[in-house]
N, C-alpha and C positions, 0 to 999 in steps of 0.2 A: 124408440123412446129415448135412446142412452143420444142417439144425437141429438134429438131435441133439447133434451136436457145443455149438452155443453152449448149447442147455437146459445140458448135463451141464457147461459151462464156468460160465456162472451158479449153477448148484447148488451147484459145488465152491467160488466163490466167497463165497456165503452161507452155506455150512458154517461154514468158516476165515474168515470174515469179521473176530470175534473176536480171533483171531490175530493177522491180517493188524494191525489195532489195533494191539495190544499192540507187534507187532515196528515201527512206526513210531514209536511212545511211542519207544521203546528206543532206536531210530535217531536221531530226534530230541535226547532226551536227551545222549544220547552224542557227537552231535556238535557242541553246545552246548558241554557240556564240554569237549570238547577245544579249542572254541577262544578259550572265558576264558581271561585271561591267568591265570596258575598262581602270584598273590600272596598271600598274607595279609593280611584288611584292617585297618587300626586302626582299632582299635574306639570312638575318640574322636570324637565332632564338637564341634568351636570354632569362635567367628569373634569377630574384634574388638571390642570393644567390648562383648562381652558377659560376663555375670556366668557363674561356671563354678559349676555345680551340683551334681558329682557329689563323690564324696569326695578327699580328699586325693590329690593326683597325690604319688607320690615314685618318683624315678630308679630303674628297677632296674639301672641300671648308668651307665657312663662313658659322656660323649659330647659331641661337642665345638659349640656353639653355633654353628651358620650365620650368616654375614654378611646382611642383605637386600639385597634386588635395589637400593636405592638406596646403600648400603653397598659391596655392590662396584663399584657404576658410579664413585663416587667415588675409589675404589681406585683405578679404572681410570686413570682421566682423570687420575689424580697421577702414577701409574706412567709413563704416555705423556708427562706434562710435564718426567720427572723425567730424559727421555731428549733430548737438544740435537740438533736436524738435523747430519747428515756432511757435512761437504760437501771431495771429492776435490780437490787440489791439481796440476794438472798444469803440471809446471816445461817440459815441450814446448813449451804455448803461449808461454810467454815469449821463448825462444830461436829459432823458427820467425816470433814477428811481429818481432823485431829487426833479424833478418837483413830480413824483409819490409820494415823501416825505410830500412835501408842500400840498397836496391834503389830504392823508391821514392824516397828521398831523389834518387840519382842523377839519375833522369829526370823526376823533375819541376823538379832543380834549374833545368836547361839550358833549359825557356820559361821562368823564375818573373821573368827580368828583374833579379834584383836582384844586385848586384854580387859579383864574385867571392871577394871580397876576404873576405866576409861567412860561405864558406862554410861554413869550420870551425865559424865560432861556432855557426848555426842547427845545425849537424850535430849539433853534442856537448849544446847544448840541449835539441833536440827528442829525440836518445836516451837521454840522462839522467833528462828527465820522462818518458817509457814507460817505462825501468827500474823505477824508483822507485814508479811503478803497480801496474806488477807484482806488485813487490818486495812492494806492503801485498796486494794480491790483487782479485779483480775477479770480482764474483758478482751474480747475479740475483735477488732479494729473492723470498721463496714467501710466498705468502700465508696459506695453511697456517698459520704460525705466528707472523702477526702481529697477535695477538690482543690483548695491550696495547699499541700502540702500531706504526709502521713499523718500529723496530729488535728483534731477538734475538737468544738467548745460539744459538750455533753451535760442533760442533766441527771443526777442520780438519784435515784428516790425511792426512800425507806421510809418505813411506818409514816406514810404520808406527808415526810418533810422532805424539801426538794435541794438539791445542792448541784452549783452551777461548777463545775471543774473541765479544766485543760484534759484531754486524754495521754499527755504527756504527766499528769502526776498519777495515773494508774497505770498497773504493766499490765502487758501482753502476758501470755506464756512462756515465750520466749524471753520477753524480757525478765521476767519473773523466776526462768531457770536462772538468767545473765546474774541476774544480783543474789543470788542466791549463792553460784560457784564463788564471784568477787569476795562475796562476805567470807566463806569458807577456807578462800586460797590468804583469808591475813592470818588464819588459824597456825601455827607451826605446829608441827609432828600430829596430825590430824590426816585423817583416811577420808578425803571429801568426797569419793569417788562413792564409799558407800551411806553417808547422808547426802546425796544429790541424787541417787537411785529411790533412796526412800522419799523424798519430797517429790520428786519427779510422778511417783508412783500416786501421789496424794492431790495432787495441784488441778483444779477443776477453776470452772472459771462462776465466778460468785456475782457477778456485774452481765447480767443477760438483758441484750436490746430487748427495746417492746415497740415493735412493728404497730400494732394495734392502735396504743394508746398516742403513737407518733401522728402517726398518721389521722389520724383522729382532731388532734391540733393543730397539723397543717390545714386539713380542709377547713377546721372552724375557723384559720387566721384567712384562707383563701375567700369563705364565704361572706367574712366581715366587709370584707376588700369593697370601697365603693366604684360603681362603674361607668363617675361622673365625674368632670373637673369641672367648675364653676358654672354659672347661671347665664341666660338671656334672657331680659326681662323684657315683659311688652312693652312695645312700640319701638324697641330696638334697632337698629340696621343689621341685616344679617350678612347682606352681600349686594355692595353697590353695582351699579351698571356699568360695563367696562371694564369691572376690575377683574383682574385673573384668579381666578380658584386655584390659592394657596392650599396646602392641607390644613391652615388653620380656620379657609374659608369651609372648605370642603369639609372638615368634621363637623362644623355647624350646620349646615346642610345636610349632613347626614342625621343629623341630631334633632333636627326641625322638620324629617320625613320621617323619623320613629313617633315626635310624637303626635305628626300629623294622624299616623295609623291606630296608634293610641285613642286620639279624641274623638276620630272617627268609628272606633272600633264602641266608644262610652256613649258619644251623644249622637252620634249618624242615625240616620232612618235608614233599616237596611230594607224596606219598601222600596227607597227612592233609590236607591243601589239596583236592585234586583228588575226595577222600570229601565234604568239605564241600559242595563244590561239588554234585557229584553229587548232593547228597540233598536240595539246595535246590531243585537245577532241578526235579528228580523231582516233589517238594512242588506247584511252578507248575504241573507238566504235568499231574497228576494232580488236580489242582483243575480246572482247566480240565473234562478228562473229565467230572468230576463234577458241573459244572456244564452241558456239555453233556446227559448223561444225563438229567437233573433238569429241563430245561428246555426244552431244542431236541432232542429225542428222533432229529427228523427228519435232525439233522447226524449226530447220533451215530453212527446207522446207518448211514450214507452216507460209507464211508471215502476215498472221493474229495476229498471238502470238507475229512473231517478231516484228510487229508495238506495241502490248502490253507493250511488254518488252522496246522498246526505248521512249513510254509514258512517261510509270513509270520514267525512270532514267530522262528524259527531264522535269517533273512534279516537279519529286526532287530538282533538281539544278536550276528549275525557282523558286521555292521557296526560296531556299536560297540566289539568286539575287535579289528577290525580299526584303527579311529580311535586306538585305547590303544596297538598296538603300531608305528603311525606317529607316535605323541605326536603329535597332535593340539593346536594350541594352547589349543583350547577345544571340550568337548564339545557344547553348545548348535551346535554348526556341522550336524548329526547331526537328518535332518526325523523326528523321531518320530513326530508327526501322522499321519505319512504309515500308519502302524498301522492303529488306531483309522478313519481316512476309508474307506479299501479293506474293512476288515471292515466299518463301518456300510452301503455303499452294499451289496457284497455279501451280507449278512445280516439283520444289525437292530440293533438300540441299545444291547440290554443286554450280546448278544455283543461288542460291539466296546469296550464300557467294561470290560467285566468281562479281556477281553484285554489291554488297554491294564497296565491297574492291575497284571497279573502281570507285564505287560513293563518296567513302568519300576520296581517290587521286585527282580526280579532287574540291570537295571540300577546301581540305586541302590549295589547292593557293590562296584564298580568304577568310580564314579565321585567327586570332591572332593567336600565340601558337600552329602550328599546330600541333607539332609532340604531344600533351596533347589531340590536338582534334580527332587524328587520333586515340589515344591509346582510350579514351573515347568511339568512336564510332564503330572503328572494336571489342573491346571485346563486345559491347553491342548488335551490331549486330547478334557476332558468339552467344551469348547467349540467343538472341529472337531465333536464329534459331533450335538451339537444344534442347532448350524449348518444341516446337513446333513436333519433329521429328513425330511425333506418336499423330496426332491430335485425338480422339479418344473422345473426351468432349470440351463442348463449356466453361466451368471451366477454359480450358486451356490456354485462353486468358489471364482472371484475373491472373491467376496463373503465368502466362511466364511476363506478366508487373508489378505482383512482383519481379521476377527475374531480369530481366534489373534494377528494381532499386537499388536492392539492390546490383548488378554489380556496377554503376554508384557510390552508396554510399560509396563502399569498394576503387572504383580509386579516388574517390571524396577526401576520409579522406588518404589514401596514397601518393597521388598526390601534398596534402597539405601539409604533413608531410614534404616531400622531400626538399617543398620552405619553408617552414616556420620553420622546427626544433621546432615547438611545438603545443599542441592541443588547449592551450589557446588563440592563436593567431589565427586559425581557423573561417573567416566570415561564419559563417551558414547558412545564405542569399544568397550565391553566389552558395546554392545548391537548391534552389526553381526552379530556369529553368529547371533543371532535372525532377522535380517532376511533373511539366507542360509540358513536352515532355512524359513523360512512360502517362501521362490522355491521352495525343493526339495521342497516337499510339494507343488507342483502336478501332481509326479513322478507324483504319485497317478493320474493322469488315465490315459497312455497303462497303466502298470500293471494297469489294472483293467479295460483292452481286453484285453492279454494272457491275465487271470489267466479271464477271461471265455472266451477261444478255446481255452485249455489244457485247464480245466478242465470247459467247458462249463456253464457257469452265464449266469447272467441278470441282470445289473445294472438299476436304477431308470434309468440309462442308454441302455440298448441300449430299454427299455418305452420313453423319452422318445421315442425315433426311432420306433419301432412303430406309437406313439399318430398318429402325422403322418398324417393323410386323404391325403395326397399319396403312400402308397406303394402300390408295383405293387398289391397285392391288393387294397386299400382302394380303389385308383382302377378295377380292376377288376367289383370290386364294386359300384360307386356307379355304373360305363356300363350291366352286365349286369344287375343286380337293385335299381336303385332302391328301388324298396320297402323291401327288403329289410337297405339301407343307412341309410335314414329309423330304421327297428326298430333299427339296431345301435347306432345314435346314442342314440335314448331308452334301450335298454335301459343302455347305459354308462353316461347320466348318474345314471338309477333306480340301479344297481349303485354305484357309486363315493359316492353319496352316503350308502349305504347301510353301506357298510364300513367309511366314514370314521367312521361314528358307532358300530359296533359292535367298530372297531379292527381293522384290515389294512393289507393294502397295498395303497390305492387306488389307486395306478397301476400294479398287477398288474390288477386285476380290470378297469379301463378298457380296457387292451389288450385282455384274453381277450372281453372284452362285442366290441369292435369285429371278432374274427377270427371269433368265434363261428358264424357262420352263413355261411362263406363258400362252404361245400360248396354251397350253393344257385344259384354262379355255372351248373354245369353246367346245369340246367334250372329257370330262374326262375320261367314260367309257371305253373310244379307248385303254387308259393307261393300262398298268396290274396293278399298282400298286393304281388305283384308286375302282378296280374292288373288290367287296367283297362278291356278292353275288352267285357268279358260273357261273354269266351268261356274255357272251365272245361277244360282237356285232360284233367283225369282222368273226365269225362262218357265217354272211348271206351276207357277202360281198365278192367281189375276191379280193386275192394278190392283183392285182395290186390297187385295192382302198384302200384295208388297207394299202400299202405302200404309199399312196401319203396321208392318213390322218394324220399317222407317221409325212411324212415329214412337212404337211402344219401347222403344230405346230412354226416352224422356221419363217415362215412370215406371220401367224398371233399373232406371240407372239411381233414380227416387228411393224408391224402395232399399236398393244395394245400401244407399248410401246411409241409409234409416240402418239399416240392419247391426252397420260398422260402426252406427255412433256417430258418422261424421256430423258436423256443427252445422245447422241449419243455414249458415251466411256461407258456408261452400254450397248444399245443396239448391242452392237460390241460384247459382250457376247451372245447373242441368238442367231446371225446371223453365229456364228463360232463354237458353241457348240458339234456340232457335225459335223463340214468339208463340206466335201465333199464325206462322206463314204457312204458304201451302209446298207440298211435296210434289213439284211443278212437272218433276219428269215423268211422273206414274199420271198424275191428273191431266195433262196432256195428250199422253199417250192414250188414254181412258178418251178423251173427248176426240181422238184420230179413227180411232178402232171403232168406235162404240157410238158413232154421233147420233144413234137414234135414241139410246138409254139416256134417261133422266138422274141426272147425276148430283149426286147428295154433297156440297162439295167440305163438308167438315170431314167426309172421311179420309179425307188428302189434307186436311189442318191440320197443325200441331197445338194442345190445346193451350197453350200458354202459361203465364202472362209472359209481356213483353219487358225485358228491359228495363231495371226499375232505379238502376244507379251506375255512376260511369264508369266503374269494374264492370260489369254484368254488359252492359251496352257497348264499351272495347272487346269484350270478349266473343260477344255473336258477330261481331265487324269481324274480327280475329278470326275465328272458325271458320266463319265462308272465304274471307277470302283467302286462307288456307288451302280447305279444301277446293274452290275452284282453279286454285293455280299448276294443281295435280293435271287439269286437264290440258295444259297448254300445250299443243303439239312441240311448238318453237317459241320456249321462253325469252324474249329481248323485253330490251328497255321498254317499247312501244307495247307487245302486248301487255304485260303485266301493269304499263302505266293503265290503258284502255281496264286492263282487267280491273284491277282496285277502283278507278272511277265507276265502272259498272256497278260493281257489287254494293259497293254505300251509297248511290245513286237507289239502286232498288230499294233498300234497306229505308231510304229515308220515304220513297214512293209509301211503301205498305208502313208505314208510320211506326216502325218497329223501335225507334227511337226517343219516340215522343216522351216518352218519362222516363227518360235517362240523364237527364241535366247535362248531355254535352251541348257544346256551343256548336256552330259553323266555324269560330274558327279553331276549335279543338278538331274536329274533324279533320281539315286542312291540313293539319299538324300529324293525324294519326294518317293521314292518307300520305305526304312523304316519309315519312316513317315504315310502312307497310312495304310503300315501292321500294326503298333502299336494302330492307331487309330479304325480301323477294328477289330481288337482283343479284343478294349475295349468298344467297342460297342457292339458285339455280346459276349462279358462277359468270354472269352478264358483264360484260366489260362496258365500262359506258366511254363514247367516243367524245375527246375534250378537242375544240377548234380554237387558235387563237385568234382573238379579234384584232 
């Protein structure tokens, strides 16, 4: 019942398969859109320095010219000049260290030794000079604001009246002890030492900045500041055709795309925005489809991958709406790379540029500069991807996000060159995003474990690890069936060289060569080629058992490989390895011995299927003629030629090929290929004549 169940779940699935499609497009789509941000874009691009091309620019309305960013910084920093530090006057400190005067005075008169006579005088001296200190005020220099020079303009402010004074007519401390000794040293027969201890002791500073209330009137003079110098009125010229974008072209232009986004943001129909949108994205996604259809047949159908792929691109472009509605300082911060790397490693080359290119289009409308952003991102792209072509080491990560940078760096300083006409003038800062996009495209890395576990796929990655002779089955393979392990080795190398030249994925087909025969672990001896001793275990058993031991290599090599985990796109190797053909030397045999018995002939088939893509279809070429070449009494040039024309001769006979998309003349190609390497294997000298 539980099968019935999944048949009739799978049926309903490939019914509505179709469907299932379309209502992802849709989903897809739709939530793209939704989360573009909802602008209007202008429809201009400029950059300094450059000659404008298009027709007459004229105002179609009023608007008022933008200050530039060095414009109001300057604003800035006058505004803030133009405001004098506060500094608090507290009449307390004066009367609380006076009194402090008259206290210490007392007791320190009584040791001071010096005659009584004298007392009045130093009293009314040394309280006179502390008044008088007071009196001009006693403040603590801020550095803050001594920017020409040790003195500044300051305002002082008591009981709510404000006075503008030089800091040179109030003292320091120091200078306030300074004039205090001066005054005392005109004194004659006077002990200054001990009224400059008592003042010393008394002298607090009565003049305290007020951070608060300063600050407080910078930002109000900051936020007075306007962030506009004069008007364009409509019907204007903003910028004739021909002429160069000055910066005094270029700030109107920037002036007249603020308030393009303005009038668009007041009177736009953000309907007619959001339709826009809609029919762009539709355009990518459906291109896509169609390129899928047209090319990668096998994705198309497989709406598993296809929800992968419209992830990734939907993951991408949430991203960068989301960068847009953080205001992001700079887009380049944004690993795009990261696209293009995870399709190529998950896919192939053409999908993952052909993806790219639709992802950085529909980018390119939401972002400054496009056509800079565009060049930026498709070279870097097509450069992560060919980077990459032949994954083959996990090095090659590091190594290809070297490469994008140093992409990035070469359009970065050319790119510069173009606006700027010189290296000097180059910000070198405005290349730090790049360097923080190629870190974050290593992102790629753990992603494509994930995208690999979700969705059940097979990365060049996860083959890397497979290929490793050190894992459990491989090492099992190589204790229990020797032999067996020798054959898995040649036939991988024969396969892999073979696909390289006829175009695949060599390190699919190396994996499947090495797992291929592992069903054999159960009972090696059955192998000849595991057999060393003379003695032949199928001698005590009939044909027909020996040919279903033969066969059940296939689905218990199946099973093994279920058990380990391995990836479905290796196990499609074991299962197709050898067809649907028959086990010619037991069913033969069977029809010599036995020609009276009625002979069932599936029980000498292997159950299949055949061959269903040109890894899989190299690979069973591979194995036999491997294995056959074991028998060659006397390997030369001749037999081994004769041998390999036999064996894919047969092969093509029993139509083991038929759905493996190789050509005839892929064939040709893998048939000298096979001979040379056979040759060089059994150590064959080939005789060269001169004509």
């Amino acid at each position: 019942m539980a099968t019935l169940s999944s048949s009739r779940q799978k049926a309903l699935l490939r019914k509505y398969s179709g469907n299932v499609k379309i209502l992802m497009m849709l989903v897809s789509i739709c939530f793209i859109v939704l989360v573009l941000p909802k602008q209007a874009k202008f429809r201009y691009e400029y950059e300094k320095g450059k000659v404008w091309n298009q027709k007459d620019l004229i105002s179609p309305y009023i608007f008022a010219i933008l200050k530039t960013e060095q414009e109001r910084k300057e604003d800035r920093e006058a505004a803030i000049r133009s405001i004098t530090p506060i500094y608090q006057l507290d009449a307390e400190v004066e009367q609380q260290s006076l009194e402090g005067y008259k206290n210490g005075f007392e007791i320190k008169w009584k040791t001071s030794g010096i005659n009584d006579g004298q007392k009045q005088r130093y009293f009314t001296l040394g309280y006179n000079l502390l008044k008088e200190v007071y009196a001009k005020g006693v403040l603590a220099l801020n550095k803050k604001y001594q920017t020409s020079g040790e003195n500044y303009r300051i305002t002082i402010l008591h009981n709510n009246i404000a006075t503008e004074i030089n800091t040179s007519q109030v003292f320091t401390h120091e200078g306030a002890l300074s004039y205090v000794d001066q005054a005392l040293s005109a004194n004659k027969n006077l002990d200054k030492t001990f009224l400059i201890g008592i003042i010393q002791d008394r002298l607090q500073y009565n003049l305290s900045y007020d951070d608060k209330l300063t600050t407080r009137l910078e930002n109000e003079a900051v936020d007075g500041l306007s962030a506009t110098r004069g008007m364009v009125q409509k019907g204007d010229l903003i910028v004739a055709r021909g002429s160069v974008i000055n910066q005094d072209i270029y700030q109107k232009l920037e002036s007249f795309k603020s308030a393009f986004d303005d009038n668009v943001r007041v009177n736009g129909n953000p309907k007619l925005v959001l339709l826009g949108q809609f029919l762009l994205v539709t355009i990518v996604i459906s291109l896509l489809m169609v390129f899928l259809y047209l090319f990668r047949k096998d994705i198309y159908y497989d709406n598993r991958l296809v929800s992968l792929i419209l992830l990734v691109i939907t993951a991408m472009l949430a991203t960068l709406s989301l960068a847009i509605r953080v205001q992001l300082p700079n887009f380049y911060y944004i690993p795009y790379c990261i696209v293009p790397i995870i399709i190529r490693i998950l896919f192939d080359t053409r999908l993952a540029l052909n993806i790219h290119l639709l992802v950085v289009l529909i980018a390119g409308f939401f972002v400054p500069n496009s056509f800079e952003f565009g060049f930026f991102e498709i070279t870097a792209g097509m450069v992560s991807i060919y980077s990459i072509k032949n994954l083959v080491r996990r090095e090659q990560f590091l190594i290809s996000a070297g490469i994008i940078l140093a992409n990035y760096f070469f359009a970065f300083v050319g790119i510069s060159l173009i606006r700027e006409g010189s290296l000097t003038s180059i910000d070198w800062t405005d290349f730090l995003p790049f360097l923080f996009s190629v870190g974050s495209t290593l992102l790629a890395y753990p992603l494509i474990y994930v995208f690999e576990k979700v969705f059940g796929l097979t990365s060049d990655i996860t083959l890397i690890e497979l290929t490793n002779t050190n894992a459990t089955l491989l090492r099992k393979l190589a204790f229990s069936a020797p032999g067996t392990f020798q054959h898995s080795l040649q036939v991988a190398n024969l396969a892999e060289s073979a696909i390289y030249a006829i175009g695949g994925n060599a390190l699919l087909v190396r994996a499947g060569a090495l797992y291929h025969d592992i069903g054999k672990i159960e009972n090696p001896l059955y192998f000849i080629e595991n057999q060393s001793s003379g003695f032949n275990p199928h001698d005590k058993v009939t044909y027909e058992e020996s040919a279903q031991i033969i066969i059940r290599h296939v689905s218990k090599g199946i099973d093994m490989a279920r058990k380990e985990n391995l990836p479905e796109i290796v196990i499609d190797f074991i299962r197709t390895h050898h067809g649907n053909t028959r086990v010619d030397y037991f069913y033969q045999s069977h029809l010599k011995n036995f020609p009276e018995k009625i002979v069932d002939e599936n029980t000498f088939r292997y159950p299949g299927p055949i061959p269903f893509s040109k890894e899989t279809g190299v690979l069973m070429l591979a194995d036999s003629v491997e294995a056959a070449s074991r028998s060659l009494h006397e390997p030369n040039a001749a037999t081994i030629d004769a041998l390999v024309e036999r064996i894919i001769e047969y092969k093509l006979d029993q139509e083991q090929l038929n759905d493996s998309n190789i050509t005839l003349k892929d064939l040709e190609t893998i048939k000298a290929i096979f001979k040379r390497m056979l040759m060089s294997i059994y150590h064959v000298r080939i005789d060269y004549q001169n004509n």
